[in-house]
C-alpha positions as CSV (number, residue, x, y, z in Angstrom):
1,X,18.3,6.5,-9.5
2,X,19.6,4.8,-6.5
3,X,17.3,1.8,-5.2
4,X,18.0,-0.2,-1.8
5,X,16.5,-2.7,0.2
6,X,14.2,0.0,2.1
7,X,14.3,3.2,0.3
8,X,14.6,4.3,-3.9
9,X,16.4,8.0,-4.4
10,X,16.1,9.7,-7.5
11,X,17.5,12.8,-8.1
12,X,16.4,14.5,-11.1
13,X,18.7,17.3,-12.9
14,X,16.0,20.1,-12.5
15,X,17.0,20.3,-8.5
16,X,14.0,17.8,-7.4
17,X,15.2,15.0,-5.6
18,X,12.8,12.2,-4.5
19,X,13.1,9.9,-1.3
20,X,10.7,6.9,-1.2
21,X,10.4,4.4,1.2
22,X,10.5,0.8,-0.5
23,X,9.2,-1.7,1.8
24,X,5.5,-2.1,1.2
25,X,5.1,-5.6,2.2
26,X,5.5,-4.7,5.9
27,X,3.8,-0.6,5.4
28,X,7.5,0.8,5.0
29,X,7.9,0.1,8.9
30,X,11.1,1.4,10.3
31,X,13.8,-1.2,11.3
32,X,17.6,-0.7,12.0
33,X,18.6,-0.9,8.1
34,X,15.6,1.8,7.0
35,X,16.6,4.0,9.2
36,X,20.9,3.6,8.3
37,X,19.4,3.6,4.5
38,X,17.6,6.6,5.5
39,X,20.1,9.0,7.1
40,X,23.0,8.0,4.6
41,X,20.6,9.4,1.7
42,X,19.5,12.4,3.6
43,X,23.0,13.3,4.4
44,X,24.6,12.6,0.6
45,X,21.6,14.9,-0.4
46,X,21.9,17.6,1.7
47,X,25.7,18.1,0.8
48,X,24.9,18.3,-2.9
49,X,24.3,22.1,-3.7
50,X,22.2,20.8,-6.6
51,X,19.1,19.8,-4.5
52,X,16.7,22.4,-4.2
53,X,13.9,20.7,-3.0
54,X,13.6,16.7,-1.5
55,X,10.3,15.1,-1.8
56,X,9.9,12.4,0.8
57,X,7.1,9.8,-0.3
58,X,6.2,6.0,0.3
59,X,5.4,3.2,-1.9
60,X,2.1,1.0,-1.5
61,X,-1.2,2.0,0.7
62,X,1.1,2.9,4.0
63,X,3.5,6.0,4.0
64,X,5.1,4.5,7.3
65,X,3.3,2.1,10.2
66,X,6.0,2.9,12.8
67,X,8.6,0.4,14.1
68,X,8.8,-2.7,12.8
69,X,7.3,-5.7,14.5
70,X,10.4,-7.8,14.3
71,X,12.5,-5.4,14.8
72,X,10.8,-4.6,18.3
73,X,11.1,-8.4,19.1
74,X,15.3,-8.3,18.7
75,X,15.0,-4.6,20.7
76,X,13.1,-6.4,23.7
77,X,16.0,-8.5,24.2
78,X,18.4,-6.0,24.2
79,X,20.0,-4.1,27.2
80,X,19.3,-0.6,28.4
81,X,22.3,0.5,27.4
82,X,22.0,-0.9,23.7
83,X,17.9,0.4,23.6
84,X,19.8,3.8,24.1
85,X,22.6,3.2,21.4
86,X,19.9,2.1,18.6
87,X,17.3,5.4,19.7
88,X,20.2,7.3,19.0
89,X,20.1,6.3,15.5
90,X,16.3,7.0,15.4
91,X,16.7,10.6,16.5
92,X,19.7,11.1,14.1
93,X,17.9,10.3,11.7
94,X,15.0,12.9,12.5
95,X,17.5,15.5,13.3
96,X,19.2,15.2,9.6
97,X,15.5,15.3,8.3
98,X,14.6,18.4,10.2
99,X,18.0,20.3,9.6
100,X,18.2,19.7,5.4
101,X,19.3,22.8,3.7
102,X,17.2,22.7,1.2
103,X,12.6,22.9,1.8
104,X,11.4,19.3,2.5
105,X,7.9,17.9,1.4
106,X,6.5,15.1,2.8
107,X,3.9,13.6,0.5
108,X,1.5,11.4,2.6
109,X,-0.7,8.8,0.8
110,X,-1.6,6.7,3.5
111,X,-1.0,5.5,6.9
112,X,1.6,7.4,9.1
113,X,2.0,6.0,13.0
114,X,4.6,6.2,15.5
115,X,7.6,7.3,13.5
116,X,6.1,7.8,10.3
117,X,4.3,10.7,12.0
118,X,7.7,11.5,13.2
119,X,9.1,11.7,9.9
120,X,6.1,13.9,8.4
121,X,6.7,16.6,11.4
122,X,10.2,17.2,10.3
123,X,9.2,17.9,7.2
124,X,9.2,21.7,5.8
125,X,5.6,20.8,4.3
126,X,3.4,18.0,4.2
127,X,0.6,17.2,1.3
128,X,-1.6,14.1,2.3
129,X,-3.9,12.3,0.7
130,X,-7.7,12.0,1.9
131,X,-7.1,8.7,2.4
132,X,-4.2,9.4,4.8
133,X,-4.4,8.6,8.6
134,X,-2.2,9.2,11.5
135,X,-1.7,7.7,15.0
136,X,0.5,8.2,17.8
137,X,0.1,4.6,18.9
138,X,2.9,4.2,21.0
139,X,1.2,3.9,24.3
140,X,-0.7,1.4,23.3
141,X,2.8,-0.9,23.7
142,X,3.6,0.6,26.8
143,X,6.3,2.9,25.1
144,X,6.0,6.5,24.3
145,X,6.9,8.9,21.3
146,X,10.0,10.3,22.4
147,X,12.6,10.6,19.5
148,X,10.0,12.1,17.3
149,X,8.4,13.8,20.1
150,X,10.2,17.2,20.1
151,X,8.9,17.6,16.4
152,X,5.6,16.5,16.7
153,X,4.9,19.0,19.9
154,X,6.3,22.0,17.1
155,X,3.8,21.3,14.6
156,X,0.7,20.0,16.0
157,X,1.3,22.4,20.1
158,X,1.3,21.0,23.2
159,X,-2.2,20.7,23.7
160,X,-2.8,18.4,20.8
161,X,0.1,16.5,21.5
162,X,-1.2,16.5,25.6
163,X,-4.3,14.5,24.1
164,X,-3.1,12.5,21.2
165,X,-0.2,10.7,22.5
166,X,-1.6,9.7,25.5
167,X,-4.8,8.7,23.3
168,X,-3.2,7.1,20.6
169,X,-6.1,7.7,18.8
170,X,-6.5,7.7,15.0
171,X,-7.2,10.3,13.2
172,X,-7.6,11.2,9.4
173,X,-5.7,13.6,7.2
174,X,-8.6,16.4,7.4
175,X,-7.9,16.9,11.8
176,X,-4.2,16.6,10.6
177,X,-4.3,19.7,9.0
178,X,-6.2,21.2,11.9
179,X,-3.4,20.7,14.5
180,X,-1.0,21.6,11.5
181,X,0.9,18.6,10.9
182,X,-0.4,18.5,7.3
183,X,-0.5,21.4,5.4
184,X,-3.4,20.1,2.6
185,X,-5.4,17.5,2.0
186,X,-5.8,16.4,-1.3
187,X,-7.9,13.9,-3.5
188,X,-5.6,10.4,-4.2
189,X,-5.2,11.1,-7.5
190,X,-4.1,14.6,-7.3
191,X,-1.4,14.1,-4.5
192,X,1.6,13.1,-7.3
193,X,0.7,16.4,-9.1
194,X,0.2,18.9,-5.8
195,X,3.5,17.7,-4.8
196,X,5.4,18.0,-8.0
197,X,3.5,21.6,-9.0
198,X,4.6,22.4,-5.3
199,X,8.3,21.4,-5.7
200,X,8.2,23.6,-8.7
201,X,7.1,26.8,-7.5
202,X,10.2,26.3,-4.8
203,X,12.4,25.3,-7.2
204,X,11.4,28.5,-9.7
205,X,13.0,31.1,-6.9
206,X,16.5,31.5,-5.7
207,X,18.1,28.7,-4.1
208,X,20.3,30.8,-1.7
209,X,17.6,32.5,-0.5
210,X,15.1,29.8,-0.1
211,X,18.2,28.2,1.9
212,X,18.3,31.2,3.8
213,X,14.3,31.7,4.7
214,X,14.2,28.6,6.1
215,X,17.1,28.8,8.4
216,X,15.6,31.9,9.4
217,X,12.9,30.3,10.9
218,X,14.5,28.6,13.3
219,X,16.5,31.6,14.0
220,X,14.1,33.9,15.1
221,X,11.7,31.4,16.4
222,X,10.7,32.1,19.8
223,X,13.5,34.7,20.5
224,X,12.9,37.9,22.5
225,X,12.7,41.2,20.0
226,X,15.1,43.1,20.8
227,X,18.4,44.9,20.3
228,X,20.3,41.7,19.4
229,X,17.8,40.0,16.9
230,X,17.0,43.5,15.5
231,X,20.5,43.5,14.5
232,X,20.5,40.0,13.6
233,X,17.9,40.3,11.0
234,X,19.2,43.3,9.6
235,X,22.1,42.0,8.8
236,X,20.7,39.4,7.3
237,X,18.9,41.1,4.3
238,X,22.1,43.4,4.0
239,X,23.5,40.5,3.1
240,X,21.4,38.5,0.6
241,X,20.4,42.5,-0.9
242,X,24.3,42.4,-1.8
243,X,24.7,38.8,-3.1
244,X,24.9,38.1,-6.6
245,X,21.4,36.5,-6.5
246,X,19.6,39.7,-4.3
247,X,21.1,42.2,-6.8
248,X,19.7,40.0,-9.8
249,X,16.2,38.7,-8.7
250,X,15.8,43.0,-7.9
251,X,17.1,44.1,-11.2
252,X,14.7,41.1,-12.8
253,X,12.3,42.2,-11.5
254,X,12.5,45.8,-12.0
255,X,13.3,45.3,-15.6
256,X,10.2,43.1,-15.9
257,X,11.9,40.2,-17.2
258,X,13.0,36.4,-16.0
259,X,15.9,35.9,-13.3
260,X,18.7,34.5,-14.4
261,X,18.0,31.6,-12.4
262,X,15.3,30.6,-14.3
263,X,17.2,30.0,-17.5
264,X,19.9,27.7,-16.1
């Protein structure tokens, strides 16, 4: 286990590794040193083939209020140029999050505005807690959710995101899995074990081709059937049918017994 100022990582040897944000006294807002903490661990994990899943959680009541309010007084004073540097930062940090390797959960057991929302929508899965809220509440300080903005729009639409962040309204976890930015809402006390039992289930079938189904996504997402992705696809399963891992997880199951995977 690896604990900071802002965030503790734990990576556990059965391929669960756990993210959580550490500042509870301020609601684990974002500042500049969160969000350098933040990337740094995201990257280190993503470039160990060992992680198989990354659980992304908070400590306290708050998963994430958003920026934080001292923070925002040193950025008012700085110059358009330097605004620009430091929201770089910001949307690197969502960009690493959104492009990990391995399935991403976020597991929400509270409050999640501005960025924190930001940070669940590039998440491969979120599990929140029916105590959970979120806001887009940017507008409300005469600033608007752009970093975060192009993942937001992909999991909750446009015309959700046409009312809510020019609302800033609040709303609870239950509406959150309406416009699909949370994928269930659970009871407090069961949150800890959806995650985990969640984590499991991912980390019970082959790595490379989890790896693989989630890039795939992305891949064919909004592309034109034809000819070209045809092909594309195609290849793909040729591919992972003549892997090591295809040719085992078939001949498992065929011979009704455990992959090899699953003894390691």
């Amino acid at each position: 286990m690896t604990e900071k100022l802002t965030i503790i990582v734990n990576q556990q040897t059965n391929g669960i590794a756990r993210i959580q944000l550490n500042q509870p006294q301020i609601h684990n807002a974002f500042d500049d040193v969160l969000i350098a903490d933040l990337t740094e661990a995201l990257i280190q994990l993503n470039g160990d083939p060992a992680v198989k899943v990354l659980i992304l959680g908070a400590e306290g009541k708050s998963f994430s209020a958003g920026a934080d309010l001292n923070w925002m007084r040193k950025m008012a004073d700085y110059s358009r140029d330097e605004n620009h540097q430091d929201s770089l930062l910001l949307a690197d940090l969502m960009s690493v999050l959104y492009t990990m390797k391995c399935p991403t959960i976020a597991a929400v057991q509270g409050a999640a505005f501005g960025g924190g929302v930001g940070l669940v929508a590039c998440c491969d899965i979120a599990l929140a807690s029916e105590k959970a809220s979120f806001c887009l509440s940017e507008v409300k300080l005469g600033l608007l959710p752009a970093v975060i903005s192009p993942y937001v729009v992909k999991a909750i639409g446009e015309r959700a995101a046409k009312r809510y962040f020019v609302t800033a309204e609040r709303f609870n976890a239950n509406r959150a899995a309406e416009l699909g930015l949370v994928s269930e809402v659970v009871a407090p006390e069961e949150l800890e074990n959806k995650v985990l039992a969640l984590a499991q289930v991912i980390i019970n079938n082959s790595s490379p081709a989890v790896k693989d189904a989630k890039l795939i996504i992305n891949d064919v997402l909004n592309k034109e059937i034809d000819g070209q992705l045809k092909s594309m696809t195609a290849n793909r399963i040729a591919n992972i049918r003549a892997s090591s891992e295809g040719k085992e997880g078939i001949s498992a199951f065929l011979e009704k017994r455990q992959a090899n995977w699953l003894k390691e």
